[in-house]
TIMI-2910 file (N, C-alpha, C, CB; in pm, 1 decimal, decimal comma, always signed):
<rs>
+----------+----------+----------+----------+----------+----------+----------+----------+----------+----------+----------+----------+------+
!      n_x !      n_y !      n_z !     ca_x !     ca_y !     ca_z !      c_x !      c_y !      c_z !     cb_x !     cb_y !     cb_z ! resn !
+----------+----------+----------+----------+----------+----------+----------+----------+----------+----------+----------+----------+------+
!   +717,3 !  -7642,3 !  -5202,8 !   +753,4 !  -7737,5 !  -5099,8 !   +648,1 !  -7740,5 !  -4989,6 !   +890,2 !  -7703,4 !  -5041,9 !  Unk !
!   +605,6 !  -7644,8 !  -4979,2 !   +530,9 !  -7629,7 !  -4839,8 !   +338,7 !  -7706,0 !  -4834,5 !   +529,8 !  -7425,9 !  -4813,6 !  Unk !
!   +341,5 !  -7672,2 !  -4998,4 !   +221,4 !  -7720,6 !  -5037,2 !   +184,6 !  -7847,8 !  -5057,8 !   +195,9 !  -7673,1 !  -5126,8 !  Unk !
!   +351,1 !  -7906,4 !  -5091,6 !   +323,1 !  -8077,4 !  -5051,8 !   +354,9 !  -8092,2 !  -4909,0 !   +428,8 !  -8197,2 !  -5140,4 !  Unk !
!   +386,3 !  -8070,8 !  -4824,9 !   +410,7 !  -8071,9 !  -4673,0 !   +259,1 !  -8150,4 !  -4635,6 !   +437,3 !  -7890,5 !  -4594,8 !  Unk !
!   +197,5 !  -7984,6 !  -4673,4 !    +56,9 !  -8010,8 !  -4631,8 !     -5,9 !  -8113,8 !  -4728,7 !    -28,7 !  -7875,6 !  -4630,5 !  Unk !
!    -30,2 !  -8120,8 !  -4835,4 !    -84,3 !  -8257,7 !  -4897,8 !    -34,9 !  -8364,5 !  -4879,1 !    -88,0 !  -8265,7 !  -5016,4 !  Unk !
!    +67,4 !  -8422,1 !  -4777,7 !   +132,7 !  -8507,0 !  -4763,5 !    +98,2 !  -8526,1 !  -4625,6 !   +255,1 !  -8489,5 !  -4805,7 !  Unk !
!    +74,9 !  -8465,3 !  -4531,2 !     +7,1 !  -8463,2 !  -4379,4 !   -151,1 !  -8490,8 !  -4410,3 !    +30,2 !  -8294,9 !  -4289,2 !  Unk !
!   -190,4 !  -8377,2 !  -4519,6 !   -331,4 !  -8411,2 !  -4498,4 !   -393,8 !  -8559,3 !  -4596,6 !   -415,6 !  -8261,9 !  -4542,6 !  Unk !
!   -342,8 !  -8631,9 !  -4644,0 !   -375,2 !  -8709,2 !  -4732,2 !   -304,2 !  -8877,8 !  -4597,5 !   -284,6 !  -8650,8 !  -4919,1 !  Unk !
!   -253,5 !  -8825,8 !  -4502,1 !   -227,4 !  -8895,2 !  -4355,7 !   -361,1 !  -8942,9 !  -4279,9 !   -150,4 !  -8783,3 !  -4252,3 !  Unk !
!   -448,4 !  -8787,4 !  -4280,2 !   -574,2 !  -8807,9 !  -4200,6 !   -671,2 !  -8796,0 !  -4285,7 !   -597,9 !  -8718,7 !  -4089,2 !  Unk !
!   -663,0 !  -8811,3 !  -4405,2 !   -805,6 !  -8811,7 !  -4465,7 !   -767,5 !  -8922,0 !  -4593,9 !   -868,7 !  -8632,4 !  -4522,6 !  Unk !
!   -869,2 !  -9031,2 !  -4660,7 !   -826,1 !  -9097,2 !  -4771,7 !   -834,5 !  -9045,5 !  -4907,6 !   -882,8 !  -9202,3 !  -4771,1 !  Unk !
!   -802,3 !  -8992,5 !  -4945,3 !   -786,0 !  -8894,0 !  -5050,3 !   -757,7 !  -8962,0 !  -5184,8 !   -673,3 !  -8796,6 !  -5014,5 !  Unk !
!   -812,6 !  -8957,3 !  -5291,5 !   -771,5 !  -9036,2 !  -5447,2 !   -647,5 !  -8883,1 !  -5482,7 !   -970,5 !  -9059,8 !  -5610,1 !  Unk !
!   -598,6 !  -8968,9 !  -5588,9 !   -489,8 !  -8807,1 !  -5710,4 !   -569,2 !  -8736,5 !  -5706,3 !   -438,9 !  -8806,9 !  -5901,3 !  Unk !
!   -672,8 !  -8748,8 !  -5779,0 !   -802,7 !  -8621,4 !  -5805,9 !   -790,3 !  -8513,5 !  -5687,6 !   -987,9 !  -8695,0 !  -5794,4 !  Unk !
!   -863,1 !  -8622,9 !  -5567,6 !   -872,8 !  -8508,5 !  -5452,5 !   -718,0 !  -8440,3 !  -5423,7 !   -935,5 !  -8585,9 !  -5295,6 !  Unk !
!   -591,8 !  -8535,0 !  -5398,5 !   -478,6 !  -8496,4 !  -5370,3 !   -464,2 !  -8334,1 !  -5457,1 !   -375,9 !  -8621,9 !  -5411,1 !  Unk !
!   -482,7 !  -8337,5 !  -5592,7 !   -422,0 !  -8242,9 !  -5689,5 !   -508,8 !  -8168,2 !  -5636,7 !   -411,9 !  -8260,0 !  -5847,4 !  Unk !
!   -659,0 !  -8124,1 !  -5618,0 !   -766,6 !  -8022,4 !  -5580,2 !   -731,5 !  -7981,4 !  -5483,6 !   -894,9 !  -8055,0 !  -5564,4 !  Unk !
!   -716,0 !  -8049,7 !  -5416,9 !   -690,2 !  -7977,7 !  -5225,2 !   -557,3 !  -7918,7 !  -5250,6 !   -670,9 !  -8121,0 !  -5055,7 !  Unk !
!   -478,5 !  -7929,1 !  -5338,4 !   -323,5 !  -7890,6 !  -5359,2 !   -348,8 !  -7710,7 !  -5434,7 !   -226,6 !  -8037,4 !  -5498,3 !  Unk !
!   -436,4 !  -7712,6 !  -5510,0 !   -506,0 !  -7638,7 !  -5560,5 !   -549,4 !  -7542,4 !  -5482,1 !   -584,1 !  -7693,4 !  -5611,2 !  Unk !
!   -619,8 !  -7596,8 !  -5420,0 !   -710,2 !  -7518,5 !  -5328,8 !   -610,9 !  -7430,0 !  -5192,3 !   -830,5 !  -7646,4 !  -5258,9 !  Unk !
!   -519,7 !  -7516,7 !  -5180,2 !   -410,4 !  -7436,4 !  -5051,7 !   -331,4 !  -7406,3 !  -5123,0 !   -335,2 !  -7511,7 !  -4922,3 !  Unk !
!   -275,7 !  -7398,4 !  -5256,5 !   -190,6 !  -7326,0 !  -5300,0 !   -299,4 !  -7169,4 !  -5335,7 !   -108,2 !  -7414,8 !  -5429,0 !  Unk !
!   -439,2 !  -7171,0 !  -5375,1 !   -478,1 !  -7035,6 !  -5415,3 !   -484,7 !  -6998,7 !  -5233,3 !   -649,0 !  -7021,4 !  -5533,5 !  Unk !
!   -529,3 !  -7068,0 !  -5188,9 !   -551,3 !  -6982,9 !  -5013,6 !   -395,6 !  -6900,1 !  -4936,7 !   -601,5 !  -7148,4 !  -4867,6 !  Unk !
!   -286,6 !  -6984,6 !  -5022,2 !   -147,4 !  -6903,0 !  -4916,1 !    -67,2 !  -6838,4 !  -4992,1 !    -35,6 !  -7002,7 !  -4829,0 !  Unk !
!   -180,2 !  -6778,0 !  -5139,4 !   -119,1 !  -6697,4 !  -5222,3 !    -83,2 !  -6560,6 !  -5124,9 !   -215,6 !  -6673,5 !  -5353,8 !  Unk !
!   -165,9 !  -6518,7 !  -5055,1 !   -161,1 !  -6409,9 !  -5000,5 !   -167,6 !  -6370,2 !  -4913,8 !   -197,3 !  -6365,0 !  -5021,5 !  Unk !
!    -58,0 !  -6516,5 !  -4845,4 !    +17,6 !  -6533,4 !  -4691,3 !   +145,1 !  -6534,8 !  -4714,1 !    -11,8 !  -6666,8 !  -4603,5 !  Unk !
!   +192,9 !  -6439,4 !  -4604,4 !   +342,4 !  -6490,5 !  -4571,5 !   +411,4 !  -6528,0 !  -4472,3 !   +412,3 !  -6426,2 !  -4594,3 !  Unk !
!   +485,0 !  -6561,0 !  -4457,1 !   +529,5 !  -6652,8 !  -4324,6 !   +655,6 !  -6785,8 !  -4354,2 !   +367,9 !  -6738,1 !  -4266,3 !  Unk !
!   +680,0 !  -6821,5 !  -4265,0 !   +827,7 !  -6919,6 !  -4258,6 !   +725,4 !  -7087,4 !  -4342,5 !   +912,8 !  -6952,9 !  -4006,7 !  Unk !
!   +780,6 !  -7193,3 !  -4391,1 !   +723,1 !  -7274,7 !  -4452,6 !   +630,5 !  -7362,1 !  -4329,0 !   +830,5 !  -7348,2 !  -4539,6 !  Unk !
!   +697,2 !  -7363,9 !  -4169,7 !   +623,5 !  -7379,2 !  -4119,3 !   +447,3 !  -7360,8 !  -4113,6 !   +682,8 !  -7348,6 !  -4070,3 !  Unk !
!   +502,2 !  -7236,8 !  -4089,6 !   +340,9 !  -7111,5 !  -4020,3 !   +273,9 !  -7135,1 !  -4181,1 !   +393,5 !  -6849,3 !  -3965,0 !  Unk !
!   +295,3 !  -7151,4 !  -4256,3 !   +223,2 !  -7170,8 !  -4377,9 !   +182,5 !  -7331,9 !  -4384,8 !   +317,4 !  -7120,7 !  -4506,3 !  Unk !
!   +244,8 !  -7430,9 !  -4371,5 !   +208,8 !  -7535,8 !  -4349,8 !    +90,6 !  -7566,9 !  -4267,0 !   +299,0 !  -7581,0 !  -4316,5 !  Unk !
!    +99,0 !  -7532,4 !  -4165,8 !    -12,5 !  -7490,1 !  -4060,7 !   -140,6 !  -7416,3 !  -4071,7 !    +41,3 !  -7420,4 !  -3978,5 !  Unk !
!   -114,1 !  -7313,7 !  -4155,6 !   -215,6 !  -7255,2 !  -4212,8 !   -310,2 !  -7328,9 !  -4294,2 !   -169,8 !  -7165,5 !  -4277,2 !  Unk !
!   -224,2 !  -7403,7 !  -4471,5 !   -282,7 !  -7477,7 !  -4502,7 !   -343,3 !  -7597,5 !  -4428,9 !   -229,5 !  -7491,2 !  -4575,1 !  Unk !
!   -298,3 !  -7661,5 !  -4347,3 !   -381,5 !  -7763,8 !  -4319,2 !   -515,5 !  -7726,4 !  -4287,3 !   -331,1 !  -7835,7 !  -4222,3 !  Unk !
!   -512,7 !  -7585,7 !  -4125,1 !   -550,7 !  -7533,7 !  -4074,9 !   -726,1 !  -7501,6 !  -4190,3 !   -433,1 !  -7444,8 !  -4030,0 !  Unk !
!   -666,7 !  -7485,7 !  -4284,3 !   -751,4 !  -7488,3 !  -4436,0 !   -859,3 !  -7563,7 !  -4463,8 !   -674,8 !  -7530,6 !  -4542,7 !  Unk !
!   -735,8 !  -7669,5 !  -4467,1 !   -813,7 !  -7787,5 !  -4527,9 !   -937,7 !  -7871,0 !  -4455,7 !   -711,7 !  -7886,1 !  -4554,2 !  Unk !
!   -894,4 !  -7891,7 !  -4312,8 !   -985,2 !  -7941,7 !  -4268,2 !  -1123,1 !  -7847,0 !  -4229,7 !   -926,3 !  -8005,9 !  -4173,4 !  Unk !
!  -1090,4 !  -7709,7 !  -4258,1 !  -1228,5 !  -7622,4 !  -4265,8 !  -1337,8 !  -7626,3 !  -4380,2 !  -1189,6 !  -7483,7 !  -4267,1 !  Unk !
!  -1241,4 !  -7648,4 !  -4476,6 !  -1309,4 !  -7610,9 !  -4638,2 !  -1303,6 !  -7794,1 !  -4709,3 !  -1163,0 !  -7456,9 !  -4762,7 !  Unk !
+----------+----------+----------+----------+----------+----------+----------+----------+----------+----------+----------+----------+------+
</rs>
């Protein structure tokens, strides 16, 4: 759930194709493998992510 949160916010501020959608989904699901926290603080994180990487 939390991982579409964030692909669903970040695909808001950036134009993103499926391709990119599924990669970046990818990419913050391997980054908050080995976070924990409320779906919030993880939401946040991933974005926090995305727009770095």
């Amino acid at each position: 759930m939390t991982i579409h949160r964030v692909i669903e916010a970040y695909g808001l501020m950036m134009d993103l194709t499926e391709a990119n959608q599924l990669e970046a989904g990818r990419r913050v699901e391997t980054h908050l493998a080995g976070i924990s926290g409320d779906d919030k603080a993880l939401a946040i994180e991933g974005l926090r992510y995305l727009r770095k990487h």
